[in-house]
C-alpha positions as CSV (number, residue, x, y, z in Angstrom):
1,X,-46.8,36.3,-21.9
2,X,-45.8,38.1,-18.6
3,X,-47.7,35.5,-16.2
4,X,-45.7,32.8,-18.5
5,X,-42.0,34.7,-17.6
6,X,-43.1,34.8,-14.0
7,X,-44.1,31.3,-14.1
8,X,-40.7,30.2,-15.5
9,X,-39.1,32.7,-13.0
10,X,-41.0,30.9,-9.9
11,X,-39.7,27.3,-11.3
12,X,-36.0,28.7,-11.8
13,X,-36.1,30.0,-8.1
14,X,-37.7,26.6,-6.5
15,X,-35.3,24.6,-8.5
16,X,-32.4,27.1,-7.2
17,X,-33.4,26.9,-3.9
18,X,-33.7,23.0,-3.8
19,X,-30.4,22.6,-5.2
20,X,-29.2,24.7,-2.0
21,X,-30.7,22.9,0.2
22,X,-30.0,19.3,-0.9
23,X,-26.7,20.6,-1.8
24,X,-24.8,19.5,1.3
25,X,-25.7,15.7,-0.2
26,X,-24.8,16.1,-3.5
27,X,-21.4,14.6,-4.9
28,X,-19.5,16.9,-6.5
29,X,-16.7,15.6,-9.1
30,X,-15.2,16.6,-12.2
31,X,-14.8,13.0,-12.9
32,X,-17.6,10.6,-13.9
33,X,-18.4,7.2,-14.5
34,X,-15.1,4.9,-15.0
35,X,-15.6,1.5,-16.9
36,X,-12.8,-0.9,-18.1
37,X,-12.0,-4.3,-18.9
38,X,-8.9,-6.1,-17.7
39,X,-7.6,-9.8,-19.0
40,X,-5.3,-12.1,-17.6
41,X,-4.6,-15.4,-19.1
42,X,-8.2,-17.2,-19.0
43,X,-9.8,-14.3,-16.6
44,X,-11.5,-11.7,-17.6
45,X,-12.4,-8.5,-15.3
46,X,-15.4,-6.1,-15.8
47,X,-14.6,-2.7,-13.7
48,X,-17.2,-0.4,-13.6
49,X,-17.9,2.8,-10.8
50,X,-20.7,4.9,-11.5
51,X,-21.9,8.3,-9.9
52,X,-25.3,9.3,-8.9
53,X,-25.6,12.6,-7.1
54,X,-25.6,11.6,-3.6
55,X,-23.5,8.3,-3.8
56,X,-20.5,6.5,-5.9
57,X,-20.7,2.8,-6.5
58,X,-18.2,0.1,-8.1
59,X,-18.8,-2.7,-9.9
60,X,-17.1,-5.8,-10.6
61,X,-17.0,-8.8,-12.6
62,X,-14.8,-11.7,-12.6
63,X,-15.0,-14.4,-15.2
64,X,-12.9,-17.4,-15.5
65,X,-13.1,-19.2,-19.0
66,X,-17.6,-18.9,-19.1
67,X,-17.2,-19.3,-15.9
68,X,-19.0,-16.7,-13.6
69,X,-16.6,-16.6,-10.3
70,X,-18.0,-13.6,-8.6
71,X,-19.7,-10.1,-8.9
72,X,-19.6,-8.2,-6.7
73,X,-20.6,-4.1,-5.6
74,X,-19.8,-1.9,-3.1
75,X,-19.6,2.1,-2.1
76,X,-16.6,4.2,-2.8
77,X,-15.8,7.4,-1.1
78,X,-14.2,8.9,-4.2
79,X,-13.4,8.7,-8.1
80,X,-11.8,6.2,-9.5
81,X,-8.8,7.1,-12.1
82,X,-7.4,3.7,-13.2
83,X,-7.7,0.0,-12.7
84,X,-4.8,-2.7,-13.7
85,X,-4.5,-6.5,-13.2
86,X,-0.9,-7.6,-12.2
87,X,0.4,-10.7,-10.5
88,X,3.2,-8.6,-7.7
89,X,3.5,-12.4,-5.6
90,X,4.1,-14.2,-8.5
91,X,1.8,-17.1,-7.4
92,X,0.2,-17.2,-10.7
93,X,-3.5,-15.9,-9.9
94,X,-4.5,-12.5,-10.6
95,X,-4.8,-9.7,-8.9
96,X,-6.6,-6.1,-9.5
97,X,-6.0,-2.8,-8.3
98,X,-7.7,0.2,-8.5
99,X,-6.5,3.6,-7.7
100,X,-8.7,6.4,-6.6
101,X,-7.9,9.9,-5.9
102,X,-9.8,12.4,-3.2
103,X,-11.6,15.6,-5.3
104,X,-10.3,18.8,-4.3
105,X,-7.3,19.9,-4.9
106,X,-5.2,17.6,-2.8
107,X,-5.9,14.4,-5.2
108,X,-5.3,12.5,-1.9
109,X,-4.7,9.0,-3.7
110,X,-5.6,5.6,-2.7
111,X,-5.7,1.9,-3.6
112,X,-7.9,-1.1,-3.1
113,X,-8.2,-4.1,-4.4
114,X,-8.3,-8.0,-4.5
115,X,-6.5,-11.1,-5.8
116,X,-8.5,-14.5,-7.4
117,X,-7.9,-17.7,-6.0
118,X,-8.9,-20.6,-6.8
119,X,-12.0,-21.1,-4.5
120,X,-12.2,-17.3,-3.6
121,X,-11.3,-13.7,-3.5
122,X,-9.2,-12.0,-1.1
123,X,-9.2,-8.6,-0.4
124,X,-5.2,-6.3,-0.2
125,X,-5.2,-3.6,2.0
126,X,-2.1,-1.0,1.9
127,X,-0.2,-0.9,5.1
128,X,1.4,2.0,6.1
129,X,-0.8,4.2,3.2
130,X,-1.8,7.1,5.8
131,X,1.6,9.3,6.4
132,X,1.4,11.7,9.0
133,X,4.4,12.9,9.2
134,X,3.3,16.6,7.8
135,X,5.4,16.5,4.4
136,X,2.3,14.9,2.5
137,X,-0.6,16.8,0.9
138,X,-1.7,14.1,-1.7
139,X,-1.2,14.8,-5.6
140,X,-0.3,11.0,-5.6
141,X,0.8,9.1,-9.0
142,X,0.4,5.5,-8.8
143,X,1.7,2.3,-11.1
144,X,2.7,-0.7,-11.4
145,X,5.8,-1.7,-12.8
146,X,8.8,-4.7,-12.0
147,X,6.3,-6.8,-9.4
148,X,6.0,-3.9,-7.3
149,X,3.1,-0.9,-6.6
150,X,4.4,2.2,-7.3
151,X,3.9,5.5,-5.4
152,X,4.9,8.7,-5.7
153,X,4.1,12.2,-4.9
154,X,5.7,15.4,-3.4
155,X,7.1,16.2,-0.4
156,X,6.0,19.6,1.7
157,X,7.9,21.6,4.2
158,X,6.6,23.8,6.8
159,X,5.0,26.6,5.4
160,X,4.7,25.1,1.8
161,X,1.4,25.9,-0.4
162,X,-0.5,23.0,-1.5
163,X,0.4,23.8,-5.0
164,X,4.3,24.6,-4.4
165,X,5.8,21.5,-2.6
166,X,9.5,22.7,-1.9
167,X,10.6,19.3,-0.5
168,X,11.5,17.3,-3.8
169,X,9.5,14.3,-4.7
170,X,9.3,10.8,-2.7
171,X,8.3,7.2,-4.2
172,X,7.5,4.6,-2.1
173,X,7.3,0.8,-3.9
174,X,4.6,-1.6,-2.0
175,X,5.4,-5.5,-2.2
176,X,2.4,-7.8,-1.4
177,X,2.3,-10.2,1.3
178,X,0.0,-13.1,2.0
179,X,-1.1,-11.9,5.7
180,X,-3.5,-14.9,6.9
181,X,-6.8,-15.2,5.0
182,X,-5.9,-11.7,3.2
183,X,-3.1,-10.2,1.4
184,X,-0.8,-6.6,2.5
185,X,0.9,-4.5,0.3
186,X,4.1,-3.7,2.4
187,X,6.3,-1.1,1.7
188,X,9.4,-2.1,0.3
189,X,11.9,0.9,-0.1
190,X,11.5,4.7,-0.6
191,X,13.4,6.9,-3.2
């Protein structure tokens, strides 16, 4: 019985110690796996991101009709919270974003995505997402709503904690551009 305990305490210690040492490669997340489907008119989207420990991957579908038009993977760098399928140029062929958020506890938020065309897919990037102007610490909310992205989050002062922003609360709305073979999400006013 004894040898048994000290067998079972050598196996806890050597599964201890390898979890400290590949520890520095290890993704750590409160949020898992994200998976969701997303229609418009005749498309269909699949929209999956799954976690392993060391790496985060998304998935996604596109299906026009039975029609297979792409799938596609690649590697994010963190969590994805939500995905939605709009049409903000009004041209009458989809679009999908996704909106991902940092861990820690700055919830840095971010957006990527890509609208269907007829003979391809075209990647949106965000212009002017990174703000460096020292008033923001992430805790991003992000939507859609009236043709436009939606962003909001609060605004810092010098000296503010990361958890009490004393600076009120800023939206800025994105617009999306065509910009040559890919499309921008411009911003468009602030509140």
């Amino acid at each position: 019985m004894r040898e048994r305990r000290n067998s079972l305490r050598m196996i806890i210690a050597f599964g201890l110690l390898a979890l400290l040492v590949a520890g520095k490669n290890v993704i750590r997340s409160e949020r898992g796996p994200f998976s969701k489907i997303l229609t418009f008119g005749g498309y269909r989207f699949q929209v999956d991101a799954s976690v392993t420990e060391t790496k985060r991957l998304l998935q996604i579908r596109a299906v026009r009709g039975n029609t297979l038009l792409t799938a596609f993977h690649l590697p994010i760098d963190r969590p994805v919270l939500d995905a939605h399928v709009a049409d903000l140029d009004d041209n009458h062929f989809p679009e999908i974003y996704l909106f991902l958020s940092s861990d820690g506890s700055g919830s840095l938020g971010r957006v990527i995505g890509w609208q269907f065309l007829s003979q391809r897919k075209a990647e949106i990037k965000a212009e002017g997402w990174q703000l460096n102007d020292g008033s923001y610490m992430g805790h991003d909310s992000l939507w859609i709503e009236a043709g436009v992205l939606c962003r909001r989050f609060p605004v810092y002062r010098p000296g503010d904690a990361n958890a009490q922003p004393s600076g009120g609360v800023r939206t800025i709305r994105y617009q999306l551009q065509a910009a040559g073979e890919q499309f921008i999400l411009k911003p468009a006013g602030n509140e």
